[in-house]
C-alpha positions in Angstrom: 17.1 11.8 -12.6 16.3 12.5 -9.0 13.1 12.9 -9.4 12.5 9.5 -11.4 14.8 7.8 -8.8 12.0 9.0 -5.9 8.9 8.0 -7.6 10.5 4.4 -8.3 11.4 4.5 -4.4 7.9 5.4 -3.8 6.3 3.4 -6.2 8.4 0.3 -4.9 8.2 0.2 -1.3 4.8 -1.0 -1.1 5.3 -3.7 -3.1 9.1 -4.6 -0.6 6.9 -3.9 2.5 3.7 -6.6 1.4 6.5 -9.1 0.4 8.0 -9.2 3.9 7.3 -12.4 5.5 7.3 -11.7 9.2 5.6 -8.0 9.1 1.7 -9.7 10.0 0.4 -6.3 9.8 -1.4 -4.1 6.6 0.3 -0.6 5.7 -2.8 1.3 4.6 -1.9 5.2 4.1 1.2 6.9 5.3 1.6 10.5 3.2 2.8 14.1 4.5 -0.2 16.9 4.8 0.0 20.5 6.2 -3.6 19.9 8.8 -5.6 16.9 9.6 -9.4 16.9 9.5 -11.3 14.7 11.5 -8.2 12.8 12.1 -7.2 12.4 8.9 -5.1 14.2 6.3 -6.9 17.2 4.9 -4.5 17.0 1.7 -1.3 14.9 0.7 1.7 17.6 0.3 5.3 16.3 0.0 6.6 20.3 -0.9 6.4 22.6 1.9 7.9 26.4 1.7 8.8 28.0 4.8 6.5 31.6 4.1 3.3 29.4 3.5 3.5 26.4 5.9 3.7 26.1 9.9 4.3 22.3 10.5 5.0 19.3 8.4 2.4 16.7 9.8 2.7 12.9 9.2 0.3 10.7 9.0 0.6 6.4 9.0 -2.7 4.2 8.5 -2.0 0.6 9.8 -4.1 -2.5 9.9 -3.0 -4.8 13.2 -4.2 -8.5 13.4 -6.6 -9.0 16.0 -6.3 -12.0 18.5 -2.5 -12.9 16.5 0.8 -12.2 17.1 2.8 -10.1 14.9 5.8 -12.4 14.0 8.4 -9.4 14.5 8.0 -9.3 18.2 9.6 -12.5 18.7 12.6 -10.6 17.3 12.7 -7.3 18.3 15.0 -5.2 18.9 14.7 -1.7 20.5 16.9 1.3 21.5 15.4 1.0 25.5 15.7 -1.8 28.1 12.2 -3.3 28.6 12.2 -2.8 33.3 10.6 -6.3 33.3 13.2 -7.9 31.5 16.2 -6.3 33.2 15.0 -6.4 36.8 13.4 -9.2 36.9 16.4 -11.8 35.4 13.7 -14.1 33.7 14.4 -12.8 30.1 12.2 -12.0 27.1 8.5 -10.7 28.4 6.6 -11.7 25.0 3.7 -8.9 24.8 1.4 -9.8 21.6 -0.7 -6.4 22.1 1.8 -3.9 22.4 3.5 -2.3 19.4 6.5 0.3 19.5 6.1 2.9 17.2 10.0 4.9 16.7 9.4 7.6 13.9 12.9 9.4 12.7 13.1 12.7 10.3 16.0 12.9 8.5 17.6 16.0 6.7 19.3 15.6 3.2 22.5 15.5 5.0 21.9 12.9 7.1 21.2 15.0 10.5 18.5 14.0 13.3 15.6 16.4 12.8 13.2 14.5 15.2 12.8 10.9 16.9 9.7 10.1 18.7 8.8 6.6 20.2 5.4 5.6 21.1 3.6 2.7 22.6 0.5 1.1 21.7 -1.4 -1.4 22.9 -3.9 -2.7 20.3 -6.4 -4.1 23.4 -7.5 -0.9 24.0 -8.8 -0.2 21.0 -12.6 -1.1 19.7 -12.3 -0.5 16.5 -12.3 -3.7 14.1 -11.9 -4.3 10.1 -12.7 -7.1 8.5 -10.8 -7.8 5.2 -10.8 -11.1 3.1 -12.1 -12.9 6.4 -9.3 -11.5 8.7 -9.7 -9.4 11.4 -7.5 -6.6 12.1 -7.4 -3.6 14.2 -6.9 -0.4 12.9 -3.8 2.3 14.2 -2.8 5.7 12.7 0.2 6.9 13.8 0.0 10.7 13.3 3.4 13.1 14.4 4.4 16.4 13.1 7.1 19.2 13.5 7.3 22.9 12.8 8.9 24.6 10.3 9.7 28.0 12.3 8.9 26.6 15.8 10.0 23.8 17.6 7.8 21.2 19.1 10.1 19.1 21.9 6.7 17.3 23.1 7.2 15.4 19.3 10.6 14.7 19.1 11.9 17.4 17.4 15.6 18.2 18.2 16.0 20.9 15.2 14.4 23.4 12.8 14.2 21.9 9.0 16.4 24.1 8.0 17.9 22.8 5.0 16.6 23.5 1.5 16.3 20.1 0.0 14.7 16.1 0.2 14.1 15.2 3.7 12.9 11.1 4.5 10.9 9.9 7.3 11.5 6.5 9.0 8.7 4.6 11.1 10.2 1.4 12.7 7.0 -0.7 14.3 8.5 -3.1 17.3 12.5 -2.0 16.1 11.9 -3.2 12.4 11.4 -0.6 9.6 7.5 -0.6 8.4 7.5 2.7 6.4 9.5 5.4 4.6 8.1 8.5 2.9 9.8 11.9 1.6 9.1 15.4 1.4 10.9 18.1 -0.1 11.3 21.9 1.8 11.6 24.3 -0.5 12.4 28.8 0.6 
């Protein structure tokens, strides 16, 4: 029953994050994979045993609207003070390019594995797709963690030790864009 309860998650999140009205960007690819080739995913695991694998690597392919605004900045919300906004007493600083990526990893009892946030500005990127006459600006957002070693410089806070389903959250500009699971198993 778990199991069938997951693959309905799965198979209906797509279809929850392409009906949300004020998301203006394109979730392509986001999967779990032990390396990356190239910078992409060299396979798609979501089971990952401690004697075989080193690091749990995530990978999220998003399509950005070039030269528009995504609709959710005008409502963001984030877990930092923006300086320009505090110090300077004149409010909201609207910023069309810039995108804040928060990634969580959560244990199967709820606990903080790792939380890394990351800025990106889509202006400094060349790269261009064109799909049904839109423009749009591609952006993976790649993090991973080890299994037996810690990596700090990612976010990680603990080991994922627990036997069991873990979930990873990706929140674009303090909204939620993406969930996906994977399971450790000894």
């Amino acid at each position: 029953m778990k199991k069938i309860l997951i693959l309905a998650a799965l198979c209906l999140f797509p279809l929850f994050i392409c009906g949300s009205e004020n998301q203006g960007y394109i979730a392509g690819h986001i999967t779990t994979c032990t390396a990356f080739i190239n910078g992409y995913p060299a396979d798609t695991t979501n089971w990952f045993f401690r004697a075989q694998h080193k690091v749990i690597q995530y990978w999220a392919y998003f399509l950005f609207p070039y030269g528009k605004e995504l609709a959710a900045v005008k409502n963001r919300t984030f877990l930092f003070v923006n300086p320009y906004e505090y110090y300077s007493g004149k409010g909201d600083f609207k910023d069309e390019n810039n995108y804040v990526f928060e990634n969580k990893w959560i244990s199967p009892t709820g606990k903080l594995v790792a939380e890394k946030t990351f800025s990106w500005n889509k202006t400094s990127s060349s790269d261009k797709v064109t799909i049904e006459n839109m423009t749009y600006v591609p952006y993976a957002f790649i993090n991973y963690i080890g299994i037996a070693q810690m990596f700090k410089e990612n976010g990680q806070e603990k080991l994922p030790d627990e036997q069991g389903l873990y979930h990873i959250n990706l929140y674009i500009n303090g909204e939620l864009a993406a969930v996906t699971f994977f399971e450790m198993k000894d």
